[in-house]
C-alpha positions as CSV (number, residue, x, y, z in Angstrom):
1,X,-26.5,9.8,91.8
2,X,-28.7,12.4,91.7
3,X,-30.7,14.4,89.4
4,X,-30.5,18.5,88.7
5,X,-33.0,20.5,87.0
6,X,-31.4,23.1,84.8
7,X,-34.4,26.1,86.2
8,X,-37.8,25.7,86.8
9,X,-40.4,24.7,84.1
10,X,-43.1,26.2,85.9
11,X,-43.0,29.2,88.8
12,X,-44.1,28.7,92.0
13,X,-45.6,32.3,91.7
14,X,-48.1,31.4,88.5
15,X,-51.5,30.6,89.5
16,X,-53.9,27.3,89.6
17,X,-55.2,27.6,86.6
18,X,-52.2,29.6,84.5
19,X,-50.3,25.9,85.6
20,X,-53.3,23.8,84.3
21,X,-52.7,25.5,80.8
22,X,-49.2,23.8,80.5
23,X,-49.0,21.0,77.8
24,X,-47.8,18.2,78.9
25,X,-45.6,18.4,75.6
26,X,-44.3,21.2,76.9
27,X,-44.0,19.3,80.8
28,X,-42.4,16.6,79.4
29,X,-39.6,19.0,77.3
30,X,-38.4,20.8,79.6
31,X,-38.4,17.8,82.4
32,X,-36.5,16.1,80.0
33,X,-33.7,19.4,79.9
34,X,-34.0,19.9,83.4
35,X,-33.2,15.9,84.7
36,X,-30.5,16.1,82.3
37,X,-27.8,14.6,84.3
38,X,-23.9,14.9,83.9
39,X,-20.6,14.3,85.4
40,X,-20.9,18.2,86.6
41,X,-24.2,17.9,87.8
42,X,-23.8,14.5,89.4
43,X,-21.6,16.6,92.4
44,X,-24.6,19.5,93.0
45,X,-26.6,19.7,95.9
46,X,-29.9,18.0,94.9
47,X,-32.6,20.3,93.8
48,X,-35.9,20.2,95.8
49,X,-39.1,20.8,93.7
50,X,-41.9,23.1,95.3
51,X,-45.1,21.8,95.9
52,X,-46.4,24.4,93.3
53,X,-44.5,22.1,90.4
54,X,-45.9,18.9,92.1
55,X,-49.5,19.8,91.7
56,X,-48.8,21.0,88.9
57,X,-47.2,17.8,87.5
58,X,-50.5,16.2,89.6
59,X,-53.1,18.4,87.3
60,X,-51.2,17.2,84.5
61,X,-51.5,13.9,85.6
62,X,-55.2,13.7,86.2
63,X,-56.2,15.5,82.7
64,X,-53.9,12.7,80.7
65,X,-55.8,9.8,82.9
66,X,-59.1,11.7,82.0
67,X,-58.4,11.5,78.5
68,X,-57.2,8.5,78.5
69,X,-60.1,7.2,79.9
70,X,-62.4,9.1,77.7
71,X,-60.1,7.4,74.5
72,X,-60.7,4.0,76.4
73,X,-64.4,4.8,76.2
74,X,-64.7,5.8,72.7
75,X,-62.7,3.0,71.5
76,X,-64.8,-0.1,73.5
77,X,-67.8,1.8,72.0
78,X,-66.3,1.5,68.3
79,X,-65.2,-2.0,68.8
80,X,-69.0,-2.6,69.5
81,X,-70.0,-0.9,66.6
82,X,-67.4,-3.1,64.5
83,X,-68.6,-5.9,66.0
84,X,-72.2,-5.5,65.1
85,X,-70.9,-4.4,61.1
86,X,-68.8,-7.6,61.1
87,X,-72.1,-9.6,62.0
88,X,-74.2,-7.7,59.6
89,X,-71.7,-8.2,57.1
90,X,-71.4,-12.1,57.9
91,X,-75.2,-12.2,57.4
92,X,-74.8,-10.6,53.8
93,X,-72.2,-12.5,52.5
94,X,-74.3,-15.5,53.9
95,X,-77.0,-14.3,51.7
96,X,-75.2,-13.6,48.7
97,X,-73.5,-16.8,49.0
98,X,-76.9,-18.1,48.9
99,X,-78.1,-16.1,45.9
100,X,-75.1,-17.4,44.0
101,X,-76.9,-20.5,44.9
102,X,-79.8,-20.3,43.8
103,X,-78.6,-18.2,40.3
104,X,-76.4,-21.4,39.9
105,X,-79.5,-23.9,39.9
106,X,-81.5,-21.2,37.5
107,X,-78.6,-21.5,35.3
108,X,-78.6,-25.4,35.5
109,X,-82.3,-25.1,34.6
110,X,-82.0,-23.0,31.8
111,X,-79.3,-25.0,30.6
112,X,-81.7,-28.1,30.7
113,X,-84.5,-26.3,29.0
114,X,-82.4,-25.0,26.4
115,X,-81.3,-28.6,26.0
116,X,-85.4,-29.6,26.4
117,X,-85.5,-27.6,23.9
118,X,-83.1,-28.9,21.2
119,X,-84.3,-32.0,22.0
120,X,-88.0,-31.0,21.0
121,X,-86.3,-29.2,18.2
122,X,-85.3,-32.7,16.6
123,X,-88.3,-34.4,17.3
124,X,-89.8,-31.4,15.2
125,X,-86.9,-31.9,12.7
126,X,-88.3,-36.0,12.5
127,X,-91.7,-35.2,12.0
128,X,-91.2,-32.4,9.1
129,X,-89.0,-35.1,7.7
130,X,-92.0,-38.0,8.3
131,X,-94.7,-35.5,6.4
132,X,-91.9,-34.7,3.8
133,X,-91.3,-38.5,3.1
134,X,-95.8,-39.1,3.0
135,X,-95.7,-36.6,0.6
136,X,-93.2,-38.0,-1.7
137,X,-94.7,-41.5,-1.2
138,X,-97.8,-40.2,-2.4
139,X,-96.3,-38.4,-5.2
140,X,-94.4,-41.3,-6.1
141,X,-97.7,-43.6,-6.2
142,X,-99.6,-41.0,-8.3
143,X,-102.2,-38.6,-7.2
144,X,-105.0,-41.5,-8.2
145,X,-104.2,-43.3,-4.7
146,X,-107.3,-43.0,-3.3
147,X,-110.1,-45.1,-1.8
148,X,-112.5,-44.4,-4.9
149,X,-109.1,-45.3,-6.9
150,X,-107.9,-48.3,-5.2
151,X,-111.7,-50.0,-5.7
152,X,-111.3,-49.4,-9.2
153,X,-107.9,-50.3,-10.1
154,X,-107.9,-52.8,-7.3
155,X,-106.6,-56.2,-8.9
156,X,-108.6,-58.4,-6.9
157,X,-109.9,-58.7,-3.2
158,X,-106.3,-58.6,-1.8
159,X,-104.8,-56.3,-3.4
160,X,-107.9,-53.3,-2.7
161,X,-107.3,-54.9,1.0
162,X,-103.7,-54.0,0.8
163,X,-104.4,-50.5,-0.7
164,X,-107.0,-49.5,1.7
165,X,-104.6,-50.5,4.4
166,X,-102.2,-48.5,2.8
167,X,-103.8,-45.2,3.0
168,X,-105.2,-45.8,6.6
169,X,-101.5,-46.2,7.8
170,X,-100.6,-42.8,5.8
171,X,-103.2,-41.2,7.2
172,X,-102.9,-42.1,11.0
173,X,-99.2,-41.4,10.3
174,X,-99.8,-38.1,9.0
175,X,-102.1,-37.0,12.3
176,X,-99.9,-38.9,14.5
177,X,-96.7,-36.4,12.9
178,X,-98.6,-33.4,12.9
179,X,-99.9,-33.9,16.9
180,X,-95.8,-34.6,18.1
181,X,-94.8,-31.4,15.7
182,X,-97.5,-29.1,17.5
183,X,-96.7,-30.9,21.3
184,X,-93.0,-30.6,21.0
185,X,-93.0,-26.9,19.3
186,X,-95.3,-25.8,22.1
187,X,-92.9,-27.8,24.8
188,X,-89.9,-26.7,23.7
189,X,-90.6,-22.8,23.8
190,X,-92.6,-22.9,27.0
191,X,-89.6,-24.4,28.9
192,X,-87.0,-22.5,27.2
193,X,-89.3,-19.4,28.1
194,X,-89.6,-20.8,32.0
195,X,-86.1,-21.0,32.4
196,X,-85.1,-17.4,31.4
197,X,-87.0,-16.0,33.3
198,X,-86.4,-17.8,36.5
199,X,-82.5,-16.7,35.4
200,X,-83.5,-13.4,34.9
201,X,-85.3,-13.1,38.3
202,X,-82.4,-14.5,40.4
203,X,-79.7,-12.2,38.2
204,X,-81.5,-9.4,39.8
205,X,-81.6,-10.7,43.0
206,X,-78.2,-11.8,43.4
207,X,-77.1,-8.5,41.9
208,X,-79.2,-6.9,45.0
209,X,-77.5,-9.1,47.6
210,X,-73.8,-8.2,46.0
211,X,-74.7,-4.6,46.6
212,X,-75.9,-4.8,49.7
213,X,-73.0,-6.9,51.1
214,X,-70.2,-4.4,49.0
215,X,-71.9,-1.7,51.5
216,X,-72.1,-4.2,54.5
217,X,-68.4,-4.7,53.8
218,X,-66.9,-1.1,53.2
219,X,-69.2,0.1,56.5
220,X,-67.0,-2.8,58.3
221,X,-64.0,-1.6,56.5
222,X,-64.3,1.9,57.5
223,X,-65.5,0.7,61.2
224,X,-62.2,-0.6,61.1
225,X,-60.4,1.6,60.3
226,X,-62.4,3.9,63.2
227,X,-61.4,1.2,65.5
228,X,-57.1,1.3,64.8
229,X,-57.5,5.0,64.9
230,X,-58.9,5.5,68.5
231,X,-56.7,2.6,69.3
232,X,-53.4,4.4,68.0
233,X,-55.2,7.6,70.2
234,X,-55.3,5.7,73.0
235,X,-52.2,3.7,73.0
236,X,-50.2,7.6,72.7
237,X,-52.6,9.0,75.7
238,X,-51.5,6.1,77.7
239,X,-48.0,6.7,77.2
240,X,-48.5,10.3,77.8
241,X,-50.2,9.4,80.8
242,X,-47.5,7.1,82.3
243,X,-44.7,9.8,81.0
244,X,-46.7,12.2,83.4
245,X,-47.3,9.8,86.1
246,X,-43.1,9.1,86.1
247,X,-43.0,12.6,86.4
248,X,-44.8,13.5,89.1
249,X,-42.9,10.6,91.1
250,X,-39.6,11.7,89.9
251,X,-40.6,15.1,91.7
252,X,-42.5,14.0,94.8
253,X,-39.7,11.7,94.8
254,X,-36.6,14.2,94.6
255,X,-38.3,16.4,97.0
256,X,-38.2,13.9,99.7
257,X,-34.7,13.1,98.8
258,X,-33.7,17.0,99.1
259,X,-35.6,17.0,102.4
260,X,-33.7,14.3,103.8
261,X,-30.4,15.3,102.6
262,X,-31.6,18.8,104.6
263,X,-32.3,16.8,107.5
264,X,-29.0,14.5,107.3
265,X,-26.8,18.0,106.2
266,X,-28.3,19.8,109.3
267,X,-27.1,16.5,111.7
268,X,-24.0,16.9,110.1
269,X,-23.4,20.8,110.9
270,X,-24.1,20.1,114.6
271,X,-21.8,17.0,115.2
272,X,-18.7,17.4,117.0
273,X,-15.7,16.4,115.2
274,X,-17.6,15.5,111.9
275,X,-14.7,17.2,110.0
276,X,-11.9,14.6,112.1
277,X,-10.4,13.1,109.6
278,X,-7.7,10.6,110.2
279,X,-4.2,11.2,108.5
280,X,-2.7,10.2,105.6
281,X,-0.5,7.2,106.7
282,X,-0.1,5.7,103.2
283,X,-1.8,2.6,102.9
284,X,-1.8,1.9,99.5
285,X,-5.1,-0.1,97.4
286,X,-5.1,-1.3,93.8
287,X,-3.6,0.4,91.1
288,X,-6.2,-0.8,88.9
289,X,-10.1,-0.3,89.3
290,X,-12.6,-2.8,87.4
291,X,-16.1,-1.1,87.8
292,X,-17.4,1.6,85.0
293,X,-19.7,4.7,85.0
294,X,-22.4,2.7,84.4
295,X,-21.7,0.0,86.6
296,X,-20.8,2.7,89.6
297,X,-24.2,4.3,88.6
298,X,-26.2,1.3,88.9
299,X,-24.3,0.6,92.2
300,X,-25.4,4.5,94.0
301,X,-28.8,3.8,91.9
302,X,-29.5,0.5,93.7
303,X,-28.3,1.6,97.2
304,X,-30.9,4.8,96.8
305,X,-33.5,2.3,96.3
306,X,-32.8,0.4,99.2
307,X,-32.6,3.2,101.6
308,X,-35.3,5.1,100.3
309,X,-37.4,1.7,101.0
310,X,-36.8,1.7,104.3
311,X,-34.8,-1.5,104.5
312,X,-33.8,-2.7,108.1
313,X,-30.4,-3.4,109.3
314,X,-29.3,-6.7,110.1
315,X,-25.7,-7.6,110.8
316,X,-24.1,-10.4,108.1
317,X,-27.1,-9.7,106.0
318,X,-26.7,-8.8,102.0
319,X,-30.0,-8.1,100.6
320,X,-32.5,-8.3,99.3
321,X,-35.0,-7.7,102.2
322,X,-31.9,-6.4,105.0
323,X,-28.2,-5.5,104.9
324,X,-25.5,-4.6,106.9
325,X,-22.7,-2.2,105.7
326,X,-20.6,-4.1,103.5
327,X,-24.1,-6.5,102.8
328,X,-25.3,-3.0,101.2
329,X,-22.2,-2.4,99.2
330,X,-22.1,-6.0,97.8
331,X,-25.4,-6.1,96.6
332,X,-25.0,-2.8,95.7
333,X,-22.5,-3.8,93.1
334,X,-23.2,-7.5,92.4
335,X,-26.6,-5.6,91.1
336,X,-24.7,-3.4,88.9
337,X,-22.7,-6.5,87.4
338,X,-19.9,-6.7,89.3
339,X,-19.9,-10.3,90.9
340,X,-17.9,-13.5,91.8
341,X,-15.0,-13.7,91.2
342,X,-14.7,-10.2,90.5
343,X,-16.6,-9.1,93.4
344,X,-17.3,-11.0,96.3
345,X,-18.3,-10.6,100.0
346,X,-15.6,-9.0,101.6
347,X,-15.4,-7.1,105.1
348,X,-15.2,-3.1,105.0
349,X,-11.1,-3.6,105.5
350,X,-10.5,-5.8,102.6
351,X,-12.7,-3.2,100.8
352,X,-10.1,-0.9,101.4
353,X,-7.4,-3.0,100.2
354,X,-9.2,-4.2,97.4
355,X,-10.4,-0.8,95.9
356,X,-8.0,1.7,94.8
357,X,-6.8,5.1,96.6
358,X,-9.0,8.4,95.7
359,X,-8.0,11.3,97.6
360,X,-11.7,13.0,99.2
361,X,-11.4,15.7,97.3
362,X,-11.4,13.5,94.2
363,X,-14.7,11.5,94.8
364,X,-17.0,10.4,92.3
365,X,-20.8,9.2,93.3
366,X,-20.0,5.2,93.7
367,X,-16.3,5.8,95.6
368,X,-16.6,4.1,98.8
369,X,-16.1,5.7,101.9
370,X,-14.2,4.3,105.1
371,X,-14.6,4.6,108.8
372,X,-11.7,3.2,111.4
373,X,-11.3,3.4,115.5
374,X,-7.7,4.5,115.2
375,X,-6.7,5.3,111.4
376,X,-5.6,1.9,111.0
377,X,-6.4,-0.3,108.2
378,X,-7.3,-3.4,110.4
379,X,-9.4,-1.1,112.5
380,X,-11.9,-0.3,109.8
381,X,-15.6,-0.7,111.4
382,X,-17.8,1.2,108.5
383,X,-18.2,1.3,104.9
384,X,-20.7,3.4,103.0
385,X,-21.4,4.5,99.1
386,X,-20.7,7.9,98.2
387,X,-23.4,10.0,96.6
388,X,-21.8,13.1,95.8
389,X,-22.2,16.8,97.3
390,X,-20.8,15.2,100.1
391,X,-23.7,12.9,101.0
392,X,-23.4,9.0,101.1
393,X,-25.6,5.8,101.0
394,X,-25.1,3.6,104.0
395,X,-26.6,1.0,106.2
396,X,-25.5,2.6,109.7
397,X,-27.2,0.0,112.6
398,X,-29.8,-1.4,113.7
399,X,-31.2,1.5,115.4
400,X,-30.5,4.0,112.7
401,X,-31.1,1.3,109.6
402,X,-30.1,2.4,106.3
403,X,-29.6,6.2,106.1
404,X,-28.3,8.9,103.2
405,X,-25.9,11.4,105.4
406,X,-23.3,13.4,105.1
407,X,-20.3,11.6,104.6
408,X,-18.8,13.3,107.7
409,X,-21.6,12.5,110.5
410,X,-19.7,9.3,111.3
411,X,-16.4,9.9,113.3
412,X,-13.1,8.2,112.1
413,X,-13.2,9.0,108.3
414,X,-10.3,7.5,106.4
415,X,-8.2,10.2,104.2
416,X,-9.1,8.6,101.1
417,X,-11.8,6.6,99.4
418,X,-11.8,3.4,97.2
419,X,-12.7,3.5,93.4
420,X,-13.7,-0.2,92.6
């Protein structure tokens, strides 16, 4: 099978740099009209591109890998950069973890100073409640219970001891209130007033550190963001690139096809005989054929590939690395998916017989062509793929190798083909 451009998508005739101002959108479109392939097409003459539409298909090539490499630059370069922001941010949120910390603890120590403090705020409490009760006790025992009183009223030597004792308790009580009132007043705010501040101080800080890692974050958000983008950029000029890349083959490729069917065609024209072909006796083939237009595609498709590598003949041999005629035509179709039992390795006679009857005039590109000594079927020496515009795909001997010729440079043609 072969390819047919519809026209040309660039002229010969323009200049160097009038071709270099093509898109390769624009390359690509009209490649994509032009390789259109269809039943019509698949019988023309293969087209032969010029070597003006190679280079340019080369120039296109070149400036896709150039920016293709330029996008593979930029986006290593980004990847660094978000790199470095996913460190920086790692090292924030480190730090703020930290700070949370550390505002945790002040919190726990303002906490225990607050309950320092109601703690001092009892003992306070008890010692207001101690004066409260030396006041009512002295109230109660009259305002003449004083030392002066106590000698005078005294009602002997023990009782003035026991009132003199009296008062000295009282009064040691009294100092001894006072001194745990003023200690745990003066205790109670200076803790209270330690620990708010140290919370104050580290709400600020941690505050600090939670801004500074919102912005270490959204900087690596953004990076990334930078980073898909070039990626996305780079992934499409890599496509582009390998689109441009097929096409350039796909010319280079067509245009030694076109040259060799030139060279084949022009063997062809100066053979004796080449249009001999043997009558129609009558042998009759299937009346049934099992292959498809995709698996006869396949078949010409992998026969092209094999004699366009360059693959040796060898007599008996079926591929991969040599083939004789019928080898090629078996792996040929075994590749396209039409194996044992359906397809096995038959000689080129019991191709005939097992393929049916197509008139010459009625070939289709996968048809096989068949070559006899006498006309006869058990004479049959040579079997071959057809291609279409009259050209087929064949492995000829092991001087020639594997060849794409005209379909009438081998003497002997039978009158008909086989469809398989």
């Amino acid at each position: 099978m072969f390819f047919s451009f519809g026209s040309k998508f660039l002229a010969s005739s323009a200049s160097p740099s009038a071709r270099r101002k093509f898109s390769t959108v624009a390359l690509i479109t009209v490649v994509a009209l032009t390789f259109g392939v269809s039943a019509q097409s698949a019988q023309a003459k293969t087209r032969k591109p010029t070597l003006a539409e190679i280079s340019a298909a080369k120039a296109i090539e070149a400036a896709k890998a150039a920016a293709a490499a330029a996008a593979t630059n930029q986006l290593h370069s980004a990847t660094a950069t978000l790199q470095q922001l996913t460190t920086v941010a790692d090292q924030t949120r480190a730090r703020y973890q930290h700070a949370q910390t550390v505002l945790a603890q002040a919190i726990s120590v303002s906490k225990a100073a607050a309950a320092h403090a109601a703690i001092t705020q009892a003992a306070v409490m008890d010692a207001n409640r101690t004066i409260g009760k030396m006041a009512t006790n002295a109230y109660i025992m009259g305002s003449g219970f004083t030392d002066l009183d106590s000698v005078l009223h005294a009602n002997g030597p023990q009782d003035l001891i026991d009132r003199l004792s009296t008062l000295n308790s009282l009064g040691a009580n009294n100092s001894t209130a006072l001194k745990r009132f003023e200690n745990a007043s003066t205790a109670a705010k200076a803790a209270k007033a330690a620990a708010d501040k140290a919370k104050a101080a580290q709400v600020i800080a941690t505050n600090k550190v939670a801004s500074a890692k919102a912005e270490a974050d959204d900087a690596k958000a953004a990076q990334a963001k930078e980073v898909a983008r070039l990626s996305s950029v780079q992934s499409q000029l890599m496509q582009e690139l390998s689109s441009a890349k097929r096409i350039r083959l796909t010319l280079e490729q067509q245009r030694q096809l076109a040259l060799l069917e030139e060279a084949n065609a022009n063997i062809a024209a100066n053979t004796k005989g080449q249009k001999s072909v043997w009558p129609d006796r009558g042998f009759k083939g299937r009346t049934t054929i099992r292959s498809t237009d995709s698996i006869r595609a396949k078949a010409v498709a992998y026969a092209r590939k094999q004699v366009l590598a360059r693959k040796p003949y060898v007599w008996g041999a079926q591929g991969p690395n040599s083939y004789d005629c019928s080898g090629l035509v078996y792996a040929a179709y075994k590749a396209a998916g039409l194996g044992y039992p359906n397809w096995s390795r038959l000689n080129a006679a019991l191709y005939f017989v097992d393929s049916m009857r197509v008139p010459l005039t009625q070939l289709i590109p996968g048809d096989l062509l068949f070559y006899s000594y006498d006309g006869t079927v058990g004479s049959i020496h040579h079997i071959t793929i057809y291609a279409g515009n009259g050209m087929m795909w064949q492995a000829n001997s092991r001087a020639t190798g594997l060849t794409f010729a005209n379909i009438y440079s081998i003497k002997g043609l039978m009158p008909s083909g086989g469809r398989v």
